[in-house]
N, C-alpha and C positions, 0 to 999 in steps of 0.2 A: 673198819667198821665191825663191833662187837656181831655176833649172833641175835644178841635181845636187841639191839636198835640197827636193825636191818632196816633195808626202804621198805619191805612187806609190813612189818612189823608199825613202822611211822604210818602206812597208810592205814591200817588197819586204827590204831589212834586215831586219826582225823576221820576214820569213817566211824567209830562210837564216839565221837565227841559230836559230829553234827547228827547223829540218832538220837543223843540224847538232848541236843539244843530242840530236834524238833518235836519230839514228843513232850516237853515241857513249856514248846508254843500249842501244840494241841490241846490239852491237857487246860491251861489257859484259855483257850478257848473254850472247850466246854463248859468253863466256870463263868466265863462269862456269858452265856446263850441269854441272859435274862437282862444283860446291862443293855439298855437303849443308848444307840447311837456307834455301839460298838462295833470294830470291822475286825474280820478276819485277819490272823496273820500267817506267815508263815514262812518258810527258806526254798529255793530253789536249788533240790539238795544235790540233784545233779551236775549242775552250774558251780555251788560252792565247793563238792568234793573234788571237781577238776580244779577249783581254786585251791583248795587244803594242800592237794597233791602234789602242785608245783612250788610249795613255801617247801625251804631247806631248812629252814631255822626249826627249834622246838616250842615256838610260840603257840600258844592257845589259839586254838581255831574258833575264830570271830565271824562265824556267817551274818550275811544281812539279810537281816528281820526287814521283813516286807508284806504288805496288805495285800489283801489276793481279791483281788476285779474279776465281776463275771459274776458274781451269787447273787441269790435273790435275796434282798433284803425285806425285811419284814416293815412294817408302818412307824416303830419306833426306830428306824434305818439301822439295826441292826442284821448283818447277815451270815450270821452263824449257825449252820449247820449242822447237827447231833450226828447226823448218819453220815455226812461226808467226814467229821471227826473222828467218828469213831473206826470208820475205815482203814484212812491213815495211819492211826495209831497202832491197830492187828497189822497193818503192814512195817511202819516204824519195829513192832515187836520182833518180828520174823527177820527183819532184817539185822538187830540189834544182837539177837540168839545167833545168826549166821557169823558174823564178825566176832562174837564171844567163842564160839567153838570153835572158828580159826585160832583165836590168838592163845586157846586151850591145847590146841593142835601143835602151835610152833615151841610151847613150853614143854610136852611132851616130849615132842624133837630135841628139845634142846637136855631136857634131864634124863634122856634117854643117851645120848653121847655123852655125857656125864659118868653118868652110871656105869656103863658099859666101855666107855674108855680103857684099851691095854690091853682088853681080853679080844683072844683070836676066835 
């Protein structure tokens, strides 16, 4: 196994592929706070990255979108939340910049033995 497609490197992949699936179910959701009858959705992103983790293959990480029960729906039975959206999403971000400056980290690494390859 190369250096660039280490297992670190694969998980760090499936962990910004479901950051970015769920922040553009977030995202969606905020656009819809107005549609009546609309339901929340979203991934259980801890569930699906233990799922991403144990695929070996390099298939695209396919989490399951799912409606999230419990919110308080409004009279036009919509139950979208501005402030629990926008929560997740600061937290999706932080999370998203962690695994970006990992995988900034392991290039560094890796063009650092490059570079300095042969010299004592």
């Amino acid at each position: 196994m190369s250096l660039i497609n280490s297992a670190q490197m694969h998980l760090l992949e499936r962990y910004l592929d479901l950051t970015s699936t769920r922040q553009a179910l977030l995202v969606s959701n905020i656009a819809n706070v107005d549609t009546p009858g609309y339901h929340t959705r979203d991934i259980d992103f801890t569930g699906e990255l233990a799922r991403a983790s144990q695929q070996e293959d390099s298939a695209p990480t396919e989490p399951f979108v799912r409606e999230v029960h419990g919110l308080n729906a409004r009279p036009d039975g919509n139950n979208v939340s501005v402030d629990r959206e926008g929560l997740l999403l600061s937290q999706v971000q932080l999370q998203f910049n962690a695994a970006s400056q990992l995988v900034m980290d392991e290039i560094k690494t890796l063009k650092l033995a490059i570079t300095s390859g042969g010299q004592s």
